[in-house]
N, C-alpha and C positions, 0 to 999 in steps of 0.2 A: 376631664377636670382641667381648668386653664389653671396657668402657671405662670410666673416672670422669671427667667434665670438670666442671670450677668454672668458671661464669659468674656473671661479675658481677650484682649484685642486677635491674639497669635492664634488663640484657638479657633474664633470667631474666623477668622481668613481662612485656616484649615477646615472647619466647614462647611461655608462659602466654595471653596473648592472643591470640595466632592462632591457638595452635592452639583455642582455644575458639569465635575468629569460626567455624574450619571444621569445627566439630565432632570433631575430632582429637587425636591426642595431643603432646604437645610433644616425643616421639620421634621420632614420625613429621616432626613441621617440620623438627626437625634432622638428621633425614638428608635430606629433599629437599633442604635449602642445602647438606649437604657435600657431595649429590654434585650438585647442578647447579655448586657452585664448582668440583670436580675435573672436572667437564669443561671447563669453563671455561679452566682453567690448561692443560689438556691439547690444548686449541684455540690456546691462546695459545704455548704450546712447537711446535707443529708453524707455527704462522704463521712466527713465529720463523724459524724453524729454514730454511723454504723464502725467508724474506726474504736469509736470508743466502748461503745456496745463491744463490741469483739474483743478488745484488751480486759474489761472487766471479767468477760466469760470466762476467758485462757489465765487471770492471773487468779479465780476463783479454781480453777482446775488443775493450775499448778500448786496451789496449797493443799489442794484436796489429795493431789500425785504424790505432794512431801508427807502427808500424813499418812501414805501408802496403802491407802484406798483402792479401788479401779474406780474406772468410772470408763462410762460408751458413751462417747458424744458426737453427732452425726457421722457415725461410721470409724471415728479413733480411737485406739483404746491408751486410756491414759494410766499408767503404774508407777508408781513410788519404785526407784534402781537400787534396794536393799540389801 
């Protein structure tokens, strides 16, 4: 998919630059950064995503510990300190 981006002059020269340190194109730099940033965000949504997954379980199983229950979940046993 073709594209037009405007960068700024500074960045443009810093482009310009590397891609020349690596014998390269300044096309080619700027898809290596977008796509190592899209993975990057797409690493950081799944982190995310599992961090919050995991607070929901443990704050479901600490209610369940306060109502002094047991409960076995993947190998911990969780009890209400009565």
């Amino acid at each position: 998919m073709a594209m037009t981006v405007r960068l700024p002059e500074e960045l443009d020269a810093q482009l310009e630059a590397i891609a020349r340190a690596r014998h390269t194109s300044k096309h080619a730099v700027i898809i290596e950064a977008a796509t190592s940033f899209a993975n990057s965000e797409s690493k950081t949504d799944r982190v995310l995503s599992i961090a919050d997954e995991i607070t929901e379980r443990y704050q479901a199983l600490a209610l369940i510990a306060k109502l002094g229950l047991h409960v076995r979940d993947e190998g911990l046993l969780f009890s209400a300190l009565a």
